[in-house]
N, CA, C and O atoms as a MOPAC input file, in Angstrom:
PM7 MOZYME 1SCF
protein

 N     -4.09500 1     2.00600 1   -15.68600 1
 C     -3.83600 1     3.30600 1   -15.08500 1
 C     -4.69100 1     4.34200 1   -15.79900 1
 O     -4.51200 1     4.45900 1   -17.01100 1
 N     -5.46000 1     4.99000 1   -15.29100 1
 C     -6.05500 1     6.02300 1   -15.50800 1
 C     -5.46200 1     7.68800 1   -15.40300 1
 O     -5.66500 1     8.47700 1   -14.48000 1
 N     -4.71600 1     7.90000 1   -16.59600 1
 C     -4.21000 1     8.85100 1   -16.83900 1
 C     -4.07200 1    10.27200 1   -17.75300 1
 O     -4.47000 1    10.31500 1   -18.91700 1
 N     -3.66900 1    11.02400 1   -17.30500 1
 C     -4.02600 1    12.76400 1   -18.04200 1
 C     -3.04200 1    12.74400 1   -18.75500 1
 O     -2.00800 1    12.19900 1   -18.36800 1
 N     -3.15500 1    13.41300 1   -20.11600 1
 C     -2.45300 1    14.00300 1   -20.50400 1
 C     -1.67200 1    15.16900 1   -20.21000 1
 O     -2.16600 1    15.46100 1   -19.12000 1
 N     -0.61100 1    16.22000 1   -20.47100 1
 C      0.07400 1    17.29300 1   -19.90900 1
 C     -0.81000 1    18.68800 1   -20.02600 1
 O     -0.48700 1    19.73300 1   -19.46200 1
 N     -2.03800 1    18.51500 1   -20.89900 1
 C     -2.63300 1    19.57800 1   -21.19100 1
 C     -3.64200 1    19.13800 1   -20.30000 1
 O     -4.00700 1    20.13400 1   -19.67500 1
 N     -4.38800 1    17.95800 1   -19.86500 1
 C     -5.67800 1    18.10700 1   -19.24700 1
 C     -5.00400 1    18.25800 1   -17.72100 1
 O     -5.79000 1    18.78400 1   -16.93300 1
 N     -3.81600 1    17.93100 1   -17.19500 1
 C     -2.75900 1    17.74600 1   -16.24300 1
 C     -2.88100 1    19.57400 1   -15.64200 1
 O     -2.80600 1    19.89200 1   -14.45500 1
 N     -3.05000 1    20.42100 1   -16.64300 1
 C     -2.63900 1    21.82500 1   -16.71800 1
 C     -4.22000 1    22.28000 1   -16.66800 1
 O     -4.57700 1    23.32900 1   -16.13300 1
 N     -4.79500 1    21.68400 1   -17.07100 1
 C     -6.15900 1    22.20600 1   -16.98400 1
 C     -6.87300 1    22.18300 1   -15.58300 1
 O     -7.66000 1    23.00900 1   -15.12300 1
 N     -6.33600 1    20.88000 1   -14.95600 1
 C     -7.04000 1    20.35300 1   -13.76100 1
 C     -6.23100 1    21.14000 1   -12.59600 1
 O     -6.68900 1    21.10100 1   -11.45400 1
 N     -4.81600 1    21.98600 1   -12.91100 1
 C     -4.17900 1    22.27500 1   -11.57500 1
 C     -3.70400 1    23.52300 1   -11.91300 1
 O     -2.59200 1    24.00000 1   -11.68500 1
 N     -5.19700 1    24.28900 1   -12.80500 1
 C     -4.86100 1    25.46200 1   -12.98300 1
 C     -3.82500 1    26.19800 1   -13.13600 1
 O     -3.42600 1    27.08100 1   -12.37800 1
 N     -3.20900 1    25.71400 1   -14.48600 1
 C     -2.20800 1    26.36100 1   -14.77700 1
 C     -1.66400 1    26.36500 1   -15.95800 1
 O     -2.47400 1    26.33700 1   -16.88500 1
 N     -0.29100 1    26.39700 1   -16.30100 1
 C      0.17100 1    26.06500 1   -17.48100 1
 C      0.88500 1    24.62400 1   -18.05000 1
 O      1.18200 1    23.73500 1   -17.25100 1
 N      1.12700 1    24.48800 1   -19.50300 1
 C      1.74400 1    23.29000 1   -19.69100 1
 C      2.79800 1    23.32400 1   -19.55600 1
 O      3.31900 1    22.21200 1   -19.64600 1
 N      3.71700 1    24.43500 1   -19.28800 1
 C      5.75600 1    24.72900 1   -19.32700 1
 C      5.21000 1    24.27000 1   -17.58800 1
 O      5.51100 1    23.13700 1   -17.21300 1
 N      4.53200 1    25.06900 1   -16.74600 1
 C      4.56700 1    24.15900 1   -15.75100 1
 C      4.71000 1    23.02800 1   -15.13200 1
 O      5.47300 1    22.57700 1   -14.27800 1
 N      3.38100 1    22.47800 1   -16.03300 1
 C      3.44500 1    21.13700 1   -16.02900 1
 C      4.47500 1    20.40600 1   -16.26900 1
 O      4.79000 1    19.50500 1   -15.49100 1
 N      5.10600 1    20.64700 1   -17.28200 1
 C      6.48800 1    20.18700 1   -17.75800 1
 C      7.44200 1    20.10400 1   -16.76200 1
 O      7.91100 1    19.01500 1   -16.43200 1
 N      7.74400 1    21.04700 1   -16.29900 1
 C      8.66400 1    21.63400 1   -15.26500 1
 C      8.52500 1    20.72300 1   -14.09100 1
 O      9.45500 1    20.06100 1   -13.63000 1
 N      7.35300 1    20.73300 1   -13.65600 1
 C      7.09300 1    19.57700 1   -12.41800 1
 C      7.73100 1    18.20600 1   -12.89800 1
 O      8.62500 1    17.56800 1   -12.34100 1
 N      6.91300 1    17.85300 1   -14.30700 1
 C      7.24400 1    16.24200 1   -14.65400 1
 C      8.71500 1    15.95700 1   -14.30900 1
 O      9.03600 1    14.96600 1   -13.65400 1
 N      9.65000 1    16.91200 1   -14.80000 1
 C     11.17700 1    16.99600 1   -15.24800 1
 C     11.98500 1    16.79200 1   -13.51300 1
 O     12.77600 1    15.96500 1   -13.05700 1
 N     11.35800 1    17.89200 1   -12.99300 1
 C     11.83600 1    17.89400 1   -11.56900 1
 C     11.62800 1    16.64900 1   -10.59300 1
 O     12.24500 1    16.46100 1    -9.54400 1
 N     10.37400 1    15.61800 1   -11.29000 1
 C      9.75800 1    14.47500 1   -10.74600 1
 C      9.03500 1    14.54000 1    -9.40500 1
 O      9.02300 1    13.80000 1    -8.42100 1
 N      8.34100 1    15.87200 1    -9.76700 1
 C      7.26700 1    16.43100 1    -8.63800 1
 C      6.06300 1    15.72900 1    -9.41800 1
 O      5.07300 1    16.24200 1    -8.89700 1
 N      5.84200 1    15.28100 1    -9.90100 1
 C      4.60700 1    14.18700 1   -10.08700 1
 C      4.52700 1    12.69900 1   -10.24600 1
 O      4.53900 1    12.23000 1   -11.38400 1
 N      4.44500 1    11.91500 1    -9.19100 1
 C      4.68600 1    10.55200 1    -8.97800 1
 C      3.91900 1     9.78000 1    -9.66100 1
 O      2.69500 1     9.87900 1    -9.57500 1
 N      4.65500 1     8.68700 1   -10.62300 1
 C      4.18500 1     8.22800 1   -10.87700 1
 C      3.89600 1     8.27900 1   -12.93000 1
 O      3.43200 1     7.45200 1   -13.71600 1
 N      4.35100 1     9.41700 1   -13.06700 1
 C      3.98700 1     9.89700 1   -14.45600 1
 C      5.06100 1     8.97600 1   -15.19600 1
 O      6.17500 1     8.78000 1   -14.71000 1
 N      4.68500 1     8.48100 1   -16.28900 1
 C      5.79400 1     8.10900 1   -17.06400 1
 C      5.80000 1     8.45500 1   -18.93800 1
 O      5.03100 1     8.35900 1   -19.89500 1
 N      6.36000 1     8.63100 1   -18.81800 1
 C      7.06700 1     9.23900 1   -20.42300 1
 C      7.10400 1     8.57600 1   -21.73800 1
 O      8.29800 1     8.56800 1   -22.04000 1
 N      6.30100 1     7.91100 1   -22.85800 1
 C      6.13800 1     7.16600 1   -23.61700 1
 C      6.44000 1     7.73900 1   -25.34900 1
 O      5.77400 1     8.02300 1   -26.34500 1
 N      7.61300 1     7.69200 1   -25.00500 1
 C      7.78400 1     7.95900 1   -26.37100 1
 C      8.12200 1     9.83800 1   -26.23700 1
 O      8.99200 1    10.49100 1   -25.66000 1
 N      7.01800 1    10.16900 1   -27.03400 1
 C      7.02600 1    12.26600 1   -26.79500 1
 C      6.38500 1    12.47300 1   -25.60500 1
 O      6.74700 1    13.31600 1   -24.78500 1
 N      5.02700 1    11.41300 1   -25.41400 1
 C      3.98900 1    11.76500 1   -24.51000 1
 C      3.96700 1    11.31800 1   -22.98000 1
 O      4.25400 1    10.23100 1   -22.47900 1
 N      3.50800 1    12.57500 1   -22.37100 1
 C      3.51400 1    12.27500 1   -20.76200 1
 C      2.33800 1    11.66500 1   -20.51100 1
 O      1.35500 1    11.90600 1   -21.21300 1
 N      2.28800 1    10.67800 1   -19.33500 1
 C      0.89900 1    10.28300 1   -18.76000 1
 C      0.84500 1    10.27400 1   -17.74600 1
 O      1.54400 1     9.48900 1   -17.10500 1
 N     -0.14300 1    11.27800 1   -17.04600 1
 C     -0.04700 1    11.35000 1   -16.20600 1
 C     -0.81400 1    10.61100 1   -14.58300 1
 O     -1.84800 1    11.26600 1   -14.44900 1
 N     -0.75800 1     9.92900 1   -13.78600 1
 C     -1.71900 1     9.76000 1   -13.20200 1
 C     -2.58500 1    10.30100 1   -12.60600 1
 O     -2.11900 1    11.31700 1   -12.08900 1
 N     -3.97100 1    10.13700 1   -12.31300 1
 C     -5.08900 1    11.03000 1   -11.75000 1
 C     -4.69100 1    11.31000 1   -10.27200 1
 O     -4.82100 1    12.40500 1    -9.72400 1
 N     -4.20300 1    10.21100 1    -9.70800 1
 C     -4.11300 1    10.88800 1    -8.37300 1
 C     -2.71200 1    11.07600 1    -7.53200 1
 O     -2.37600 1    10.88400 1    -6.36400 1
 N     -1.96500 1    11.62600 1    -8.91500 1
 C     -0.41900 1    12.79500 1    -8.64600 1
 C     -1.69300 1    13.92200 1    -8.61400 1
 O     -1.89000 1    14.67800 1    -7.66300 1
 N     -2.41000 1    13.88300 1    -9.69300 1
 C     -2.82500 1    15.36200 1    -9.58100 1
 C     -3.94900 1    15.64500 1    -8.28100 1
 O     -4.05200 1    16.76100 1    -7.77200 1
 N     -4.60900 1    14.68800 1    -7.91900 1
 C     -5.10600 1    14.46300 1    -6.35700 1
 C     -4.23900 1    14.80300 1    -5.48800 1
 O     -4.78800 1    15.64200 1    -4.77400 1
 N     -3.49900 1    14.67700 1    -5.24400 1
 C     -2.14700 1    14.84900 1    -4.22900 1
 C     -1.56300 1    16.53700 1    -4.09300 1
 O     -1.33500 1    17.24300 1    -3.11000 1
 N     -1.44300 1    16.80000 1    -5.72800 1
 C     -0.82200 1    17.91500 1    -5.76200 1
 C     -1.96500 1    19.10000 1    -5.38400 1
 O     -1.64500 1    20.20800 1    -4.95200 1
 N     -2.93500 1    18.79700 1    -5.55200 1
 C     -4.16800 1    20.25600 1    -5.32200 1
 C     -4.43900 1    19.65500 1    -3.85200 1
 O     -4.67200 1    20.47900 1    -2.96800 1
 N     -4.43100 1    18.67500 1    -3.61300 1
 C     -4.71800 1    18.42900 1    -1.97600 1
 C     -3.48500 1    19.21000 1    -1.46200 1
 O     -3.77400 1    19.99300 1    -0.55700 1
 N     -2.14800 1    19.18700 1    -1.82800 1
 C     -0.88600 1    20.04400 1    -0.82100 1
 C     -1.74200 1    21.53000 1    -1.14500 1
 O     -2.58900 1    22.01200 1    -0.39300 1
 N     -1.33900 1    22.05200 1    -2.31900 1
 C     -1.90800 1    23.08400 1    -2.68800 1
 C     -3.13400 1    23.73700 1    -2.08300 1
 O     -3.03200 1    24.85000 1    -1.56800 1
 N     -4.41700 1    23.01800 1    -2.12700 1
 C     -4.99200 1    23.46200 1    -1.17500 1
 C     -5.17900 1    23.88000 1     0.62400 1
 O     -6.02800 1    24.49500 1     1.27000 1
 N     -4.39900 1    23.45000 1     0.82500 1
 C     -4.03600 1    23.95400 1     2.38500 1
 C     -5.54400 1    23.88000 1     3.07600 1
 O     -6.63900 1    23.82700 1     2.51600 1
 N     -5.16000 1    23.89800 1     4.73200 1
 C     -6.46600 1    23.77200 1     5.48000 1
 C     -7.06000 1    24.48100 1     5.28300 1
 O     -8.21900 1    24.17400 1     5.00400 1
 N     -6.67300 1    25.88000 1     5.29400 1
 C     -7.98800 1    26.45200 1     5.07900 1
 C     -8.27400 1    27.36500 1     3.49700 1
 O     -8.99800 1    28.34100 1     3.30100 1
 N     -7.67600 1    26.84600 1     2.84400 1
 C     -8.56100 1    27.44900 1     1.24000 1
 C     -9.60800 1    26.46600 1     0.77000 1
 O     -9.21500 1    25.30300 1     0.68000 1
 N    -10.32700 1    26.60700 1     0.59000 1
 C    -11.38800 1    26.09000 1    -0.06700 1
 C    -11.10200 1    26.25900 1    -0.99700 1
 O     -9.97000 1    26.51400 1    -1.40800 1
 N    -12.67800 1    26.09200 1    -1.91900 1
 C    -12.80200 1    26.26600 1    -3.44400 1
 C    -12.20500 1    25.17600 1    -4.57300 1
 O    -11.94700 1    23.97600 1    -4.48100 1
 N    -12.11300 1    26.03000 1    -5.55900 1
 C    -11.95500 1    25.67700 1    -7.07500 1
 C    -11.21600 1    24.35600 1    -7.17400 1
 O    -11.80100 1    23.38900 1    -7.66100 1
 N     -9.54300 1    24.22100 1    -6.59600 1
 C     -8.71300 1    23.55000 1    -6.81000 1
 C     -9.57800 1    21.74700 1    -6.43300 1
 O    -10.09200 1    20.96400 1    -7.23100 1
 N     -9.46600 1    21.67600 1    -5.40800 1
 C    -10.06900 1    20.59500 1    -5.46100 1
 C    -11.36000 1    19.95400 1    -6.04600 1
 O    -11.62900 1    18.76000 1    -5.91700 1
 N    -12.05100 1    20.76500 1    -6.63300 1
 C    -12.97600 1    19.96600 1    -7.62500 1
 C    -12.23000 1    20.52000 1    -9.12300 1
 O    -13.10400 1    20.15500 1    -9.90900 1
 N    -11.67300 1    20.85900 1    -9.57000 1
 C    -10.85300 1    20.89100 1   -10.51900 1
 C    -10.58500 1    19.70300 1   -11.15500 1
 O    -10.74900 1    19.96100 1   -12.34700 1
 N    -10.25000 1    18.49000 1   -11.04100 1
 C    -10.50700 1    17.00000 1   -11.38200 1
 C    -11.87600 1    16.59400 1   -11.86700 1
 O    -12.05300 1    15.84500 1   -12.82800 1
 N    -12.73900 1    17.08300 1   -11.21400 1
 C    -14.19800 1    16.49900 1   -11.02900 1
 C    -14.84900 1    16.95000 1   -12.55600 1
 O    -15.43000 1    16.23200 1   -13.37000 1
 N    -14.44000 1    18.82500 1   -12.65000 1
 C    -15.02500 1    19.07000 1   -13.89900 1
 C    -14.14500 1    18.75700 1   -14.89600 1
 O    -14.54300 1    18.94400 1   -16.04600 1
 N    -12.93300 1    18.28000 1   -14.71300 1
 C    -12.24200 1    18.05200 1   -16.07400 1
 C    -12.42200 1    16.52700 1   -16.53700 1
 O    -11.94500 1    16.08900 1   -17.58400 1
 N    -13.15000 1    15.79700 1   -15.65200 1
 C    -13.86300 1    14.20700 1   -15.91100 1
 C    -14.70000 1    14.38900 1   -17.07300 1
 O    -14.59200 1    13.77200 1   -18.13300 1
 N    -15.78400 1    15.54000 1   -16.71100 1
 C    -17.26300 1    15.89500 1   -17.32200 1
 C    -17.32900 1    16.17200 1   -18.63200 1
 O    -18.21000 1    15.88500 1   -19.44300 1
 N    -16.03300 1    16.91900 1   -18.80700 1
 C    -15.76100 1    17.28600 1   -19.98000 1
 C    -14.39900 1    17.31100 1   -20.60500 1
 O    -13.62800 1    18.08200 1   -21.17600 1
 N    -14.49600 1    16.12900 1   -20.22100 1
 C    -12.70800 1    15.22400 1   -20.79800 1
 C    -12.89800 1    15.09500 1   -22.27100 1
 O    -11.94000 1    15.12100 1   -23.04300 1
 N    -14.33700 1    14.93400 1   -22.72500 1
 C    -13.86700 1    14.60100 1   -24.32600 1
 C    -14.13800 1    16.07500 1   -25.08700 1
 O    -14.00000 1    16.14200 1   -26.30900 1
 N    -14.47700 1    17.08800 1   -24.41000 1
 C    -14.09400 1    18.02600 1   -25.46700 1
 C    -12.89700 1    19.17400 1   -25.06400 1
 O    -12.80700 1    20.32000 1   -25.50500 1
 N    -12.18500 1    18.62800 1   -24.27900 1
 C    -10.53200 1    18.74700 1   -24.24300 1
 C     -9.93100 1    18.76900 1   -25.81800 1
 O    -10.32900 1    17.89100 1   -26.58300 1
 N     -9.30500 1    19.42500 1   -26.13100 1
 C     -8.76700 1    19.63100 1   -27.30900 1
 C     -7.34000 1    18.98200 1   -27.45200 1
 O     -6.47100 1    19.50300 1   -26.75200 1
 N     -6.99800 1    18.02400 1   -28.17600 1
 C     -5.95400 1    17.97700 1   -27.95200 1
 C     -4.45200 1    18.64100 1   -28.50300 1
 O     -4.72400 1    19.41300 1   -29.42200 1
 N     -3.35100 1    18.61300 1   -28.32000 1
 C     -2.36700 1    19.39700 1   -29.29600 1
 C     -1.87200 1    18.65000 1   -30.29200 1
 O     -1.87700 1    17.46400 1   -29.96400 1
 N     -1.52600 1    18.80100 1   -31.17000 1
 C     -1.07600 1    18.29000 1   -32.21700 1
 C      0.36700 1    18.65300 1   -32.81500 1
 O      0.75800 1    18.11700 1   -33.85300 1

């Protein structure tokens, strides 16, 4: 499984990590599972979720939002 962490999760769907959280908890992201402290998330909950989000007619950012957080996945910072 090819999966995000809660911070790159927040990065890719423009937003925050209490968000992110908030979704996981509510189990608005399919598929994520919980290991220990850490969430993992799958790549394409977050495909899914900017595809609703984006609607027919918005364009833009959201959907390549994944694409640039691939490019520069390793200088993602992580939390500690």
């Amino acid at each position: 499984m090819n999966a995000l962490s809660v911070r790159e999760a927040a990065v890719a769907l423009h937003s925050t990590t209490k968000w992110v959280y908030d979704l996981l908890y509510a189990g608005r992201l399919p598929g994520a599972v919980k290991s220990g402290r850490i969430w993992r998330i799958p790549r394409e909950a977050i495909r899914e979720r900017t595809a609703r989000a984006k609607g027919p007619r918005r364009g833009g950012r959201r959907g390549r939002a994944l694409d640039r957080l691939e490019s520069r996945r390793g200088r993602v910072r992580r939390a500690r």
